[in-house]
LUMFI-889374 format. One record per atom (N, C-alpha, C): residue number from 1; residue in three letters; atom name; y, z, x. Coordinates in nm, 3 decimals. Each point is the difference from the previous one (the first is absolute). Example, Ala and Ser with C-alpha at 12.3 -4.5 7.8 and 13.67 -1.06 7.14 Angstrom:
<segus>
- 1  ALA  N  -0.569  0.780  1.319
- 1  ALA  CA  0.119  0.000  -0.089
- 1  ALA  C  0.120  0.000  0.090
- 2  SER  N  0.105  -0.072  -0.035
- 2  SER  CA  0.119  0.006  0.082
- 2  SER  C  0.109  0.073  -0.077
</segus>
This chain:
<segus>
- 1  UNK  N  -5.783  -8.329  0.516
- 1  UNK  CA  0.039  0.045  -0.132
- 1  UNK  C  0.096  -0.102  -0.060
- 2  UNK  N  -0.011  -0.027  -0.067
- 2  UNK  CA  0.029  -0.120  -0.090
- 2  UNK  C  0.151  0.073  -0.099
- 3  UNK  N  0.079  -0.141  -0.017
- 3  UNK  CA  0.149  0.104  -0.104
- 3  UNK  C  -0.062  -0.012  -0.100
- 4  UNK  N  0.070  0.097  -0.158
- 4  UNK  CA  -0.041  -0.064  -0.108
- 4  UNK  C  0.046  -0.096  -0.030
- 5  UNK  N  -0.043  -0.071  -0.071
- 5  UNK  CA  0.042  -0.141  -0.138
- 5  UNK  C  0.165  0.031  -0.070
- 6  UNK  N  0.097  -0.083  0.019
- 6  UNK  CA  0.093  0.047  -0.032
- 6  UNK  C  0.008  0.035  -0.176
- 7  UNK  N  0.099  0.041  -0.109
- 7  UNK  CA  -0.013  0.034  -0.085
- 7  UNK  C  -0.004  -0.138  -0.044
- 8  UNK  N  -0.106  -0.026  -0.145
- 8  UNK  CA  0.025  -0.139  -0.080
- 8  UNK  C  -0.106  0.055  -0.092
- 9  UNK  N  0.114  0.006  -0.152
- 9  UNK  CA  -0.097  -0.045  -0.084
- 9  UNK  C  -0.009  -0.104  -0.089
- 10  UNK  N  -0.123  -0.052  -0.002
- 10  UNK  CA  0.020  -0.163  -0.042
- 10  UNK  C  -0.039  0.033  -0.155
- 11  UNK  N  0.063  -0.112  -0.032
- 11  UNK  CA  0.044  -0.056  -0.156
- 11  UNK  C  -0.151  0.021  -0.059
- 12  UNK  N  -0.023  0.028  -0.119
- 12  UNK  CA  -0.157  -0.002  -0.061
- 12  UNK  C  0.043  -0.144  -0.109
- 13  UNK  N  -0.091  0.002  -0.055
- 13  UNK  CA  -0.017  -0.136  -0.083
- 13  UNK  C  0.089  0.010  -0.132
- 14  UNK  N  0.055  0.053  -0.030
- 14  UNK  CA  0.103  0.048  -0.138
- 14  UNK  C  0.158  -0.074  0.105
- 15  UNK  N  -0.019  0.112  0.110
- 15  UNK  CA  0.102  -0.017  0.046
- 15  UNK  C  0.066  -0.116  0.083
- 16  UNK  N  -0.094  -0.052  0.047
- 16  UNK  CA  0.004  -0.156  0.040
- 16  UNK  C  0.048  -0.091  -0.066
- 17  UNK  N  -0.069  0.000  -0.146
- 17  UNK  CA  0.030  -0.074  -0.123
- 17  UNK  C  0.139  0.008  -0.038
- 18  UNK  N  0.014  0.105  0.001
- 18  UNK  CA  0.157  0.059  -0.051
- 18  UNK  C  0.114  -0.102  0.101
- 19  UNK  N  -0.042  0.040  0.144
- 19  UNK  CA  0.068  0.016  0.087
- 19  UNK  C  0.040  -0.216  -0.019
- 20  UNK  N  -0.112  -0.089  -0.030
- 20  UNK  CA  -0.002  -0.098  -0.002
- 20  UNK  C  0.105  -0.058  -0.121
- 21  UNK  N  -0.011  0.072  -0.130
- 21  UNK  CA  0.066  -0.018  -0.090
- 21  UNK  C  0.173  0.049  0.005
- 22  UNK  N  -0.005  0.099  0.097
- 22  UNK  CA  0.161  0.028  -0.030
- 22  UNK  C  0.046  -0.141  0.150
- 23  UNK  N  -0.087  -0.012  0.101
- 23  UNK  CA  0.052  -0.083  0.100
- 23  UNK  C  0.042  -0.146  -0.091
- 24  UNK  N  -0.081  -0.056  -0.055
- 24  UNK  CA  -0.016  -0.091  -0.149
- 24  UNK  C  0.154  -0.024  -0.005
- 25  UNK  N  0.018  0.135  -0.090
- 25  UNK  CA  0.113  0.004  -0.081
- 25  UNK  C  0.165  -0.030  0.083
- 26  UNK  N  -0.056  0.101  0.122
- 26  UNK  CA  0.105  0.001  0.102
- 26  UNK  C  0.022  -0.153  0.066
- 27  UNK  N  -0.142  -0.108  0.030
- 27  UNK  CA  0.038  -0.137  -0.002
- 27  UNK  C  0.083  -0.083  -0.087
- 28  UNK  N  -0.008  0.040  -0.150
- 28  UNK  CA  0.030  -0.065  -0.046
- 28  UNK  C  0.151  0.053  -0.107
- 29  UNK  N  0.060  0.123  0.074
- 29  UNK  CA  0.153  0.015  -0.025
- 29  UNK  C  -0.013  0.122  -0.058
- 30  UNK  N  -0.101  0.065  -0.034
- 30  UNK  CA  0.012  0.114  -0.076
- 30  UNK  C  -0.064  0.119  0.106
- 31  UNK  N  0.131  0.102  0.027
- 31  UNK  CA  -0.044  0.068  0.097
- 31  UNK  C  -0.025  0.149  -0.098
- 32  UNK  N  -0.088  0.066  0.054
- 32  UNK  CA  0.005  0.101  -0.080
- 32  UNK  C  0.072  0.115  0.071
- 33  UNK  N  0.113  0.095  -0.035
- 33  UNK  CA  0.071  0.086  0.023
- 33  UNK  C  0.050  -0.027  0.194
- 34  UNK  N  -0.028  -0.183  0.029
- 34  UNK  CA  0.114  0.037  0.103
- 34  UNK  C  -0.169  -0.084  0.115
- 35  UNK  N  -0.138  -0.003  -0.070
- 35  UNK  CA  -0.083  -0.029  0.094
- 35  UNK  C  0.017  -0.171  0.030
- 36  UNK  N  -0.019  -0.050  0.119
- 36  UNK  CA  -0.038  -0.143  0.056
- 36  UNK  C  -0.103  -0.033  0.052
- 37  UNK  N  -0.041  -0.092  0.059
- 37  UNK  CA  -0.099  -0.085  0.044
- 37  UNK  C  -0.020  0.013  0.143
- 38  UNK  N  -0.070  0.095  0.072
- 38  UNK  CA  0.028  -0.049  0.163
- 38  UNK  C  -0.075  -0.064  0.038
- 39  UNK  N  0.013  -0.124  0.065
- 39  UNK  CA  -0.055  -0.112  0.080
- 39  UNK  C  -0.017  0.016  0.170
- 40  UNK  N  -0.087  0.027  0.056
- 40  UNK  CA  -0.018  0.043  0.108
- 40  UNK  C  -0.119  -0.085  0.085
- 41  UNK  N  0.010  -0.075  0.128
- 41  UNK  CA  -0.036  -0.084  0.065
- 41  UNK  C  -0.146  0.095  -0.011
- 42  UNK  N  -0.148  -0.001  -0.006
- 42  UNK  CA  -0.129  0.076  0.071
- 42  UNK  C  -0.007  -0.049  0.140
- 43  UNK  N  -0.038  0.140  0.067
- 43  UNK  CA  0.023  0.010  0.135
- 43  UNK  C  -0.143  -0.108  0.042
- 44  UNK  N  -0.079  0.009  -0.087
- 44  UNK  CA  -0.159  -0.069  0.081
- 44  UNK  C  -0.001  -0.124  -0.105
- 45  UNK  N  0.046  -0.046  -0.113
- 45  UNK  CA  -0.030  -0.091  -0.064
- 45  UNK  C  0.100  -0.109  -0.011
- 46  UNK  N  0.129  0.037  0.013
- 46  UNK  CA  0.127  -0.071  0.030
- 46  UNK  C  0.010  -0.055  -0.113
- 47  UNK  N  -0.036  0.047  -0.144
- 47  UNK  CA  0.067  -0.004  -0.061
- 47  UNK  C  0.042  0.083  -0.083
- 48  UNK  N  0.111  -0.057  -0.088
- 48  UNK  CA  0.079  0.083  -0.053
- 48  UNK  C  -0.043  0.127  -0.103
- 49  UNK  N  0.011  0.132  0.015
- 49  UNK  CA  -0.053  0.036  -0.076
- 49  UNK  C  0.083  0.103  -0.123
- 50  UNK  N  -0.049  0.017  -0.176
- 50  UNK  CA  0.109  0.045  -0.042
- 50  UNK  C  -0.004  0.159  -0.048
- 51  UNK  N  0.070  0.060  -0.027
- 51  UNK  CA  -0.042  0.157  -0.031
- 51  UNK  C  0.146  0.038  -0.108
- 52  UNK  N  0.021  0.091  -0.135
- 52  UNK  CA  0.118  0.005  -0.006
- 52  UNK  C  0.036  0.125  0.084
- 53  UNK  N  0.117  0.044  -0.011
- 53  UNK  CA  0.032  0.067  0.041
- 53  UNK  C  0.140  0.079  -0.047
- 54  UNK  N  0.064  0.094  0.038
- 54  UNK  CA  0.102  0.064  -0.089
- 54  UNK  C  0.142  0.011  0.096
- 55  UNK  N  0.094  -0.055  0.066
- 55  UNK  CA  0.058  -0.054  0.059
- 55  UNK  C  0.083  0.144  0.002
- 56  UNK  N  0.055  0.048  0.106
- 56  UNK  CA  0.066  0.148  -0.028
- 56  UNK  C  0.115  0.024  0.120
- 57  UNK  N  0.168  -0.005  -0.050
- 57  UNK  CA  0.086  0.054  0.026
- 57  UNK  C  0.038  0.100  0.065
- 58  UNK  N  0.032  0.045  0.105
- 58  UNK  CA  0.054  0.153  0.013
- 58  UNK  C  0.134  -0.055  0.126
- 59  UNK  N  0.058  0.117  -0.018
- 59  UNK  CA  0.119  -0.031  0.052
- 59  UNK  C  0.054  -0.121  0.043
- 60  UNK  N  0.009  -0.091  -0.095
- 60  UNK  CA  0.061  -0.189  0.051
- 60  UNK  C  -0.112  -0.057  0.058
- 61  UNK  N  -0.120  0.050  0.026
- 61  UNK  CA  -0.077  -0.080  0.066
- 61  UNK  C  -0.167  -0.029  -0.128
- 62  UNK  N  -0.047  -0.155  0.033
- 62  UNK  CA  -0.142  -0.003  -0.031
- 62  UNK  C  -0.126  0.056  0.045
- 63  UNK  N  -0.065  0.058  -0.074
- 63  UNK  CA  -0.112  0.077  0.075
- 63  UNK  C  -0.173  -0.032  -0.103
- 64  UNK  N  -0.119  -0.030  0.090
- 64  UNK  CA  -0.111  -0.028  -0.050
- 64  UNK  C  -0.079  0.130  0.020
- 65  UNK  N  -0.064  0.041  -0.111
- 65  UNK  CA  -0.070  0.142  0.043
- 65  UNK  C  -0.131  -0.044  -0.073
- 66  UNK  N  -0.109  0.038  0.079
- 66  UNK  CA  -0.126  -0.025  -0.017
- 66  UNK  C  -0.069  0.152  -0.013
- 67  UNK  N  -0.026  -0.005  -0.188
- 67  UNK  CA  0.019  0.107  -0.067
- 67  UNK  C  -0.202  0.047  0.068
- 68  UNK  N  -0.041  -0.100  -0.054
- 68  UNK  CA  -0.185  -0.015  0.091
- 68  UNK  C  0.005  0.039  0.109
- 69  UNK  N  0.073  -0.021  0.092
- 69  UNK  CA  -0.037  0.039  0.117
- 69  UNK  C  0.014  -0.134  0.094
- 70  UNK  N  -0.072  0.027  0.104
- 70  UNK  CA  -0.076  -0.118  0.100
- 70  UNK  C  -0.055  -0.125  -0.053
- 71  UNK  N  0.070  -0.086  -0.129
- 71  UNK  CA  -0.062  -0.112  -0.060
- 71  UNK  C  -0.025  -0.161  0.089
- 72  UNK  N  -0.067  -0.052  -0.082
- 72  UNK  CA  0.007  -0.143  0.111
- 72  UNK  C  0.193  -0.049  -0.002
- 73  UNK  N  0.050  0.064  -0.087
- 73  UNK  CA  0.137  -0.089  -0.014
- 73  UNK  C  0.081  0.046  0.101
- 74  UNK  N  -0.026  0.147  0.068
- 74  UNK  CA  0.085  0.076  0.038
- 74  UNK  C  -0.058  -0.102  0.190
- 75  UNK  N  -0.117  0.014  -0.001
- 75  UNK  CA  -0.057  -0.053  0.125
- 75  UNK  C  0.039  -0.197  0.035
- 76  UNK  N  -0.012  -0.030  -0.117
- 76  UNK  CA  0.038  -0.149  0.018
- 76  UNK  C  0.162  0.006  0.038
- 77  UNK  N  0.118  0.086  -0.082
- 77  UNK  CA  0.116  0.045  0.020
- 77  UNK  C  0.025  0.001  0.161
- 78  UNK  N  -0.040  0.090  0.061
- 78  UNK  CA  -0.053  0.040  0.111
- 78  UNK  C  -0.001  -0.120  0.109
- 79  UNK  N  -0.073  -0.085  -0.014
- 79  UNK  CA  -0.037  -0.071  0.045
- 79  UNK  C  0.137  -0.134  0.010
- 80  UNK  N  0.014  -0.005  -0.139
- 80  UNK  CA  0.074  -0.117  -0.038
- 80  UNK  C  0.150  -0.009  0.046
- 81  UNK  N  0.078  0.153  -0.031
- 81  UNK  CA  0.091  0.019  0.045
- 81  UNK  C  0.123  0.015  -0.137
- 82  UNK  N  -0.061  -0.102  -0.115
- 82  UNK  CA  0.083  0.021  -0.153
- 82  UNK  C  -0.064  -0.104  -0.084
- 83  UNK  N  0.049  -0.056  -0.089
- 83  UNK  CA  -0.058  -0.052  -0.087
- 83  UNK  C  0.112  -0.024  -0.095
- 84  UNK  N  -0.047  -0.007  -0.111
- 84  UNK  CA  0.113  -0.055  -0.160
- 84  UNK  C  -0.067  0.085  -0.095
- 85  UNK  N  0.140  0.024  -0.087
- 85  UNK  CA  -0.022  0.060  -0.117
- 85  UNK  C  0.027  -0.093  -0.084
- 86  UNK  N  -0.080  0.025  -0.120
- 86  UNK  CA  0.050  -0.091  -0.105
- 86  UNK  C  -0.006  0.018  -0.143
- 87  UNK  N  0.080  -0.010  -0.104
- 87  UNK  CA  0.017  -0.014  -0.166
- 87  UNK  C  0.014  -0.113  0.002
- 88  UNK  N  -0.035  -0.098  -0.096
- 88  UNK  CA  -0.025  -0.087  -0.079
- 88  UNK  C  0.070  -0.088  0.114
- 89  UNK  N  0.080  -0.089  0.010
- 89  UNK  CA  0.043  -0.107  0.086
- 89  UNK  C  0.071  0.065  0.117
- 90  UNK  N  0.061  0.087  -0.040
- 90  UNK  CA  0.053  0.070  0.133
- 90  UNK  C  -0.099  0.061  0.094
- 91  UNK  N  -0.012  -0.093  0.133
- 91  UNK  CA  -0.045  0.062  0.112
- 91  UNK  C  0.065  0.064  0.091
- 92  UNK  N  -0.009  0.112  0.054
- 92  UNK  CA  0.086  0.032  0.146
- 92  UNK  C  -0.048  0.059  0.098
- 93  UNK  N  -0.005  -0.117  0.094
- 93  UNK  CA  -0.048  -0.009  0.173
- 93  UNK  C  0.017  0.148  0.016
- 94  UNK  N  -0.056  0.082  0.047
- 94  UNK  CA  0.051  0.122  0.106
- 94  UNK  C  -0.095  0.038  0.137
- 95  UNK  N  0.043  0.065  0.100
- 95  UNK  CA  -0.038  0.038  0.106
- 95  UNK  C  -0.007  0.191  -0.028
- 96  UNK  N  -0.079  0.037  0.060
- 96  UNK  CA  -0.053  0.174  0.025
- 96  UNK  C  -0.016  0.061  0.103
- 97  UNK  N  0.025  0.091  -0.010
- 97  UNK  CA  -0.016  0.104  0.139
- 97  UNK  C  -0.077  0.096  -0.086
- 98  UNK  N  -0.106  0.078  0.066
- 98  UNK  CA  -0.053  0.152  -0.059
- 98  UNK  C  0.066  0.069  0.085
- 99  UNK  N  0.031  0.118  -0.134
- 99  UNK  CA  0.107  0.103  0.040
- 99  UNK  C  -0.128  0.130  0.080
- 100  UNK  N  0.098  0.016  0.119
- 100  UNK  CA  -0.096  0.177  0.036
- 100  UNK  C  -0.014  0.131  -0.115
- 101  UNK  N  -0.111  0.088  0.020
- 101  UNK  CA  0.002  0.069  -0.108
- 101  UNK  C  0.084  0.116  -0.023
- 102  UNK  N  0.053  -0.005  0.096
- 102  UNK  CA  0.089  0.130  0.028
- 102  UNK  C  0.146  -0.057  -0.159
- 103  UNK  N  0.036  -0.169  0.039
- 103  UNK  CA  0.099  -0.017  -0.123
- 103  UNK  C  -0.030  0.005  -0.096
- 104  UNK  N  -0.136  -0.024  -0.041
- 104  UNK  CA  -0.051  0.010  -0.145
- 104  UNK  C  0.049  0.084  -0.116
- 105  UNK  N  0.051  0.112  0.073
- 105  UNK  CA  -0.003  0.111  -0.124
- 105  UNK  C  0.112  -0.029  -0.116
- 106  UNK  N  0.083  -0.068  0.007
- 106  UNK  CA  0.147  -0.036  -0.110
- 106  UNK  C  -0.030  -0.116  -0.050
- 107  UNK  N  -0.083  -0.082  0.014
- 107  UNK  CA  -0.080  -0.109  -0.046
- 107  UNK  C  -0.104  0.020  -0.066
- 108  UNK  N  -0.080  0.091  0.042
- 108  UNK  CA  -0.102  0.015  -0.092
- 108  UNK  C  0.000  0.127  -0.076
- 109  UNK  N  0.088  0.076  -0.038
- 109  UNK  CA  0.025  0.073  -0.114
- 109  UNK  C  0.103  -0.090  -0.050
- 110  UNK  N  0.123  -0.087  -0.007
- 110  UNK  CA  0.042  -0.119  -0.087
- 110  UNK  C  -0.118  -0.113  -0.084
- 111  UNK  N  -0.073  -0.035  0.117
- 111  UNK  CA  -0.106  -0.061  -0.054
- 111  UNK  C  -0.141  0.042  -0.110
- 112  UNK  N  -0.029  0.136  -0.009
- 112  UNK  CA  -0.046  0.110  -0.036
- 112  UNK  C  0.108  0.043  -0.166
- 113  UNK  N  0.105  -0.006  0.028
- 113  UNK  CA  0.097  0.024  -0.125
- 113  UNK  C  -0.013  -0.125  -0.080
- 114  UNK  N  0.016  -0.106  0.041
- 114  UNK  CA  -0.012  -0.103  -0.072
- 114  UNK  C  -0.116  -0.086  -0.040
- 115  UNK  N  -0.120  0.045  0.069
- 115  UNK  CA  -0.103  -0.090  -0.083
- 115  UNK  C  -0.119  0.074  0.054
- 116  UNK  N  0.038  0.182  0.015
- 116  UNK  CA  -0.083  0.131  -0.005
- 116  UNK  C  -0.115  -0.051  -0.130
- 117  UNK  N  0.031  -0.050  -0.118
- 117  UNK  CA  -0.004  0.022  -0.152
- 117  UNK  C  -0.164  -0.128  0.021
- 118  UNK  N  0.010  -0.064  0.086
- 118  UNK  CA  -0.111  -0.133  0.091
- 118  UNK  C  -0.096  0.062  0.090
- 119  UNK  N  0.110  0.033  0.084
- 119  UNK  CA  -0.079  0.029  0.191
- 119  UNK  C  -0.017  0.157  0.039
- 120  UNK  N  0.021  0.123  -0.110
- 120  UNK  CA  -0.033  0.087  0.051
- 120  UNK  C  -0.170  0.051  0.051
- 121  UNK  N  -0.066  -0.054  -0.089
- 121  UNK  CA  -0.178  -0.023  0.020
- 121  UNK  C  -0.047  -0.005  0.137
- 122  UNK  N  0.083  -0.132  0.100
- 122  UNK  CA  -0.039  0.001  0.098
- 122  UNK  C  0.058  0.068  0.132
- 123  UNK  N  0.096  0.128  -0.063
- 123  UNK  CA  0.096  0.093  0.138
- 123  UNK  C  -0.091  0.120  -0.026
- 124  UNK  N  -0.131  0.044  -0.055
- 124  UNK  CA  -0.075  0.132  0.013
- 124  UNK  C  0.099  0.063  -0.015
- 125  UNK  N  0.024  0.043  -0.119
- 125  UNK  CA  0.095  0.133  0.011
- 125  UNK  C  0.128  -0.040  0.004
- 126  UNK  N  0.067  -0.083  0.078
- 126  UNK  CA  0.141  -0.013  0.087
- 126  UNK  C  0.131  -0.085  -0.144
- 127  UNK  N  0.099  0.066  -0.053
- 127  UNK  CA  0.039  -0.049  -0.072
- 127  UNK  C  0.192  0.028  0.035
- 128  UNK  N  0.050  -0.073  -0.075
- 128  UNK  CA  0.118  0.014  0.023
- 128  UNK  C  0.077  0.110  0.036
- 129  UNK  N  -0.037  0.084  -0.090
- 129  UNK  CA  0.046  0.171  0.016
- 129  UNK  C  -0.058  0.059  0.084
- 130  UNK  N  -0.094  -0.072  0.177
- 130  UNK  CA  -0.060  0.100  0.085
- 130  UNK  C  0.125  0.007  0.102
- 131  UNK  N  -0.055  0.090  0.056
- 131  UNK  CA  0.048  0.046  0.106
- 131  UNK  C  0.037  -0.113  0.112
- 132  UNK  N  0.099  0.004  0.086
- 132  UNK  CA  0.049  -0.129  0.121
- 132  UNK  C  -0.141  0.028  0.110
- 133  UNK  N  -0.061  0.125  0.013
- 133  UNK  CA  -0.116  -0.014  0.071
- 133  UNK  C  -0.184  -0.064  -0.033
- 134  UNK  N  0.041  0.032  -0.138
- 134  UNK  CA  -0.103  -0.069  -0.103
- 134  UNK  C  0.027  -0.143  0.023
- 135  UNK  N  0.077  0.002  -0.049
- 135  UNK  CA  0.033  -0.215  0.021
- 135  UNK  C  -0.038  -0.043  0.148
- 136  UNK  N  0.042  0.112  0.078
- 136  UNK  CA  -0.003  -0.070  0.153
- 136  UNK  C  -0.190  0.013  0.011
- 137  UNK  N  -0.021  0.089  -0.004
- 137  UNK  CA  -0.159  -0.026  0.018
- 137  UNK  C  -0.095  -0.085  -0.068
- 138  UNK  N  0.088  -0.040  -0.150
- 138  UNK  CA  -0.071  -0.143  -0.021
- 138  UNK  C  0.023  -0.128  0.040
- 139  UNK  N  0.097  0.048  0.075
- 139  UNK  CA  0.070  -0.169  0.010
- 139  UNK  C  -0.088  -0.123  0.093
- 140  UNK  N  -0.110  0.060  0.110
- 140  UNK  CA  -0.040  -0.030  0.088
- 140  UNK  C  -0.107  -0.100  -0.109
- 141  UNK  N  -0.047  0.078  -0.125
- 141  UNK  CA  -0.099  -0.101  -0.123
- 141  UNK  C  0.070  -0.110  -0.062
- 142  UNK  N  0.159  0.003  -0.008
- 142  UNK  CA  0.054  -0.088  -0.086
- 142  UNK  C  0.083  -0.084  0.123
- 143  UNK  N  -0.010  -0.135  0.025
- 143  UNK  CA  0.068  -0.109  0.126
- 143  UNK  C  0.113  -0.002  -0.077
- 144  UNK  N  0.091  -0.029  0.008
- 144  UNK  CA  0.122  -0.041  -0.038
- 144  UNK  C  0.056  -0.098  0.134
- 145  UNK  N  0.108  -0.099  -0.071
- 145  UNK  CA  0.026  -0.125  0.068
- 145  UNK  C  0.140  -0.005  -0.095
- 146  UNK  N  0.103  -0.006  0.107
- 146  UNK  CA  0.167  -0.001  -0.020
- 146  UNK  C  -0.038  -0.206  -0.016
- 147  UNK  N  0.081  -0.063  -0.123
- 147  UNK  CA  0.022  -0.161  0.022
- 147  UNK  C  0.122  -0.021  -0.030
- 148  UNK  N  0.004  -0.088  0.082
- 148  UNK  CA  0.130  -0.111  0.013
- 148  UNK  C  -0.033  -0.127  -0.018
- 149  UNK  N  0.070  -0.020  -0.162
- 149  UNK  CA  -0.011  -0.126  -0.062
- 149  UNK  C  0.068  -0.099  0.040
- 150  UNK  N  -0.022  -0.139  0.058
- 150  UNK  CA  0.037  -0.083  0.083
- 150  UNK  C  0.118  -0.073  -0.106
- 151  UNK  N  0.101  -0.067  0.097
- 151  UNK  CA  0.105  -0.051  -0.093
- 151  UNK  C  -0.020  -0.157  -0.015
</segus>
């Protein structure tokens, strides 16, 4: 008996486009409400690959939440160990750990409050105002990765 397929839903062709144009913007200094550029080594192609992404705070610390699910970024991540964020000339080196799902829950209702208004589509249901057991049972769909930006 075989596991299932972890959760991922991939980008459709609107959203790709989009996703290319705000990364664009985020290269070239204009972040939109706080998004950057993540640059991430591919685990099978070795090279660099880019995705934006929405860079997210909670208690003093950096946190990456992969609103899709199981994406290639989250798996190359994985693999790689961290990568760089970036706006317009400013790059910054960082290293990652994925967090267990049990911590998820104060991270991803912060993360959920602040760019809910984006990424609620892909939590089925799961939104800022759920329940600490709601969050915990999605958390296992959404990877999250604590970074530490190199000095």
């Amino acid at each position: 008996m075989s596991s299932p397929q972890p959760y991922y839903l991939k980008a459709g062709r609107f959203a790709t486009r989009l996703n290319s144009a705000i990364g664009w913007l985020a290269r070239h200094g204009m972040s939109l409400a706080g998004t950057a550029e993540l640059s991430v080594r591919g685990r099978k192609s070795g090279q660099m690959q880019r995705v934006p992404v929405n860079p997210h705070m909670y208690e003093g610390e950096r946190y990456l939440i992969s609103a899709r699910g199981h994406s290639q970024w989250v798996r190359n991540m994985r693999a790689a160990g961290g990568g760089e964020l970036r706006v317009g000339r400013e790059v910054r080196a960082f290293t990652a750990v994925e967090i267990q799902d049990g911590e998820k829950t104060g991270v991803l209702r912060t993360y959920l409050e602040r760019w809910g208004w984006e990424v609620n589509q892909y939590f089925q249901g799961v939104t800022a105002k759920s329940s600490d057991d709601e969050l915990l049972a999605a958390a296992p769909d959404h990877p999250v990765f604590r970074i530490t930006v190199e000095a």
